[in-house]
N, C-alpha and C positions, 0 to 999 in steps of 0.2 A: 882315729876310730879303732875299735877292737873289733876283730873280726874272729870270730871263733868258725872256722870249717869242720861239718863231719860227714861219713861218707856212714849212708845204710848201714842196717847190721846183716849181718851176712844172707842172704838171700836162700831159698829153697828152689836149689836146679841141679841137674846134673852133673856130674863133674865135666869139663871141656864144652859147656854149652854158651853160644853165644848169646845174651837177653835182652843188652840195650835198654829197648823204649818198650821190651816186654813188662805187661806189668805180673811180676812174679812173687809167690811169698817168699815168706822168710824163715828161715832156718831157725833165728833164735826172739826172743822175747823181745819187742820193742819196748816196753815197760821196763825190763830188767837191763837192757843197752843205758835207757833212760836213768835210770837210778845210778847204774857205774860211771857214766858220763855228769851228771851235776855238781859232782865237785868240785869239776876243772871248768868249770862255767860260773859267769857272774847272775851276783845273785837277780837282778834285773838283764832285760834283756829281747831284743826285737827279733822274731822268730821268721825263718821265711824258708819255704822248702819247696821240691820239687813233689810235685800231685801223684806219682808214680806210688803204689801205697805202701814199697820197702822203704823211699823215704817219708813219705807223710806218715806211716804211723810211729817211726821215732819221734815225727817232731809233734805230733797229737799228744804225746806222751811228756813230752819237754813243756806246752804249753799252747798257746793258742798259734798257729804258724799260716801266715801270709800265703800261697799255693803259688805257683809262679810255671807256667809250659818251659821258660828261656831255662830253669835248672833241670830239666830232665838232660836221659844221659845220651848220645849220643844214637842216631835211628841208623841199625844196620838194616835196613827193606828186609831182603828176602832172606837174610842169614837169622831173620831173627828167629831165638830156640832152637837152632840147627848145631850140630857138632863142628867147632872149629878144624874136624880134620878132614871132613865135607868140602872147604876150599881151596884144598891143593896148593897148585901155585897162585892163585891170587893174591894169598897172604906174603911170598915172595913179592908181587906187586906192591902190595900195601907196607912193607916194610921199608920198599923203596923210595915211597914218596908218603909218609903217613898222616900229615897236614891234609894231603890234598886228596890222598887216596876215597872214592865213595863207592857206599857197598852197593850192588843194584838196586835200586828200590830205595835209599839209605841220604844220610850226607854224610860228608867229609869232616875228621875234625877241625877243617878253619872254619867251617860253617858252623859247627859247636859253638864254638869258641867266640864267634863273632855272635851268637844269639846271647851268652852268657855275658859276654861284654858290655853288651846291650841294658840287660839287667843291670847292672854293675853303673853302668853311667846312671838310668833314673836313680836307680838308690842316690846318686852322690847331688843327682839335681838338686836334691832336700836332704842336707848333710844328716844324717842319723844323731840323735843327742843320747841315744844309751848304746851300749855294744851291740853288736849285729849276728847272730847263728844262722848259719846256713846250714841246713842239711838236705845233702843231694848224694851224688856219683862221683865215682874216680873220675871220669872225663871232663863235666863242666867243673872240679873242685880243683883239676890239674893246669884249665884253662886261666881261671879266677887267680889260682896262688903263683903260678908262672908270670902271667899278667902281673902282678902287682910286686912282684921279688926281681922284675928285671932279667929271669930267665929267658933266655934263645927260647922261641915255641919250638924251633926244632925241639929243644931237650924238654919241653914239655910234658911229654909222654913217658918222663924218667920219674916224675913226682909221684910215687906211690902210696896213695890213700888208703889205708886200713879201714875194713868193713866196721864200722862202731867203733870208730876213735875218733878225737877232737883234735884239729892246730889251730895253732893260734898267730895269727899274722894281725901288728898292730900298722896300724896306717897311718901317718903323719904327711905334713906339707911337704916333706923332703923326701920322702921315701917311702917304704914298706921293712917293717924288722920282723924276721920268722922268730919267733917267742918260743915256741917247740911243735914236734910235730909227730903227728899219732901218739896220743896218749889216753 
């Protein structure tokens, strides 16, 4: 299977603001992210995104897209639209354990992880016959590509998704091959 992941184009927020499951705009053209992205995309191709409308209106823009709650991005509760320096030392907390770490109000990224997972198996119930795009978030796009490349989830959170770029990870019986990433 070919997996093309892309992650939003860059969002309209503050600088140092935390958004998560905020649904926030976007700073630049879903349309024109859309146009710079199809050339590294096959020309067919099964759409499915997170309902969040910085990714839904890329992938509105890409073609008809599946809406899916398991790719949204990670729910911080009460940090959500709060400035990250608002939480002191928590974030010292949260660096220490960041799997399991959960913001008040929020989940954890294995909880992520394990919704996006989720996802990830019905897709493969009913093996896909043309390529697959996803367009979501750094967090469930960090889960998905860590999952499927064999990465420690510890280092999961080292997988850095560019706002409005594409990777591409092909998927066979024996494995997972990263094709290239952020492009």
């Amino acid at each position: 299977m070919e997996l093309h992941l892309i992650r939003h184009p860059l969002p309209d927020v503050p600088p140092g603001q935390c958004y998560g499951q905020s649904d926030v705009g976007l700073a630049e053209s879903a349309p024109a992210v859309a146009t710079r992205l199809l050339p590294h995309l096959p020309a067919h191709f099964a759409l499915h995104a997170s309902p969040l409308s910085r990714a839904r209106l890329l992938a509105e823009a890409l073609g008809e897209p599946t809406l899916d709650p398991r790719l949204m991005e990670l729910n911080f509760g009460v940090w959500e639209l709060r400035q990250w320096a608002e939480f002191g030392n928590l974030l010292d907390t949260w660096a220490a354990a960041p799997l399991d770490f959960r913001p008040p109000g929020g989940e954890s990224f294995a909880e992520l992880s394990n919704r996006v997972l989720a996802w990830y198996a019905d897709l493969q119930a009913k093996p896909p016959t043309t390529p697959i795009v996803v367009v979501a978030h750094g967090g469930p796009l960090r889960a998905l590509a860590g999952h499927l490349l064999g990465v420690p989830p510890a280092r999961w959170l080292g997988l850095d998704f560019a706002c409005g770029q594409v990777t591409r990870i092909d998927v066979n019986p024996w494995g997972a091959t990263l094709k290239w990433f952020n492009r």
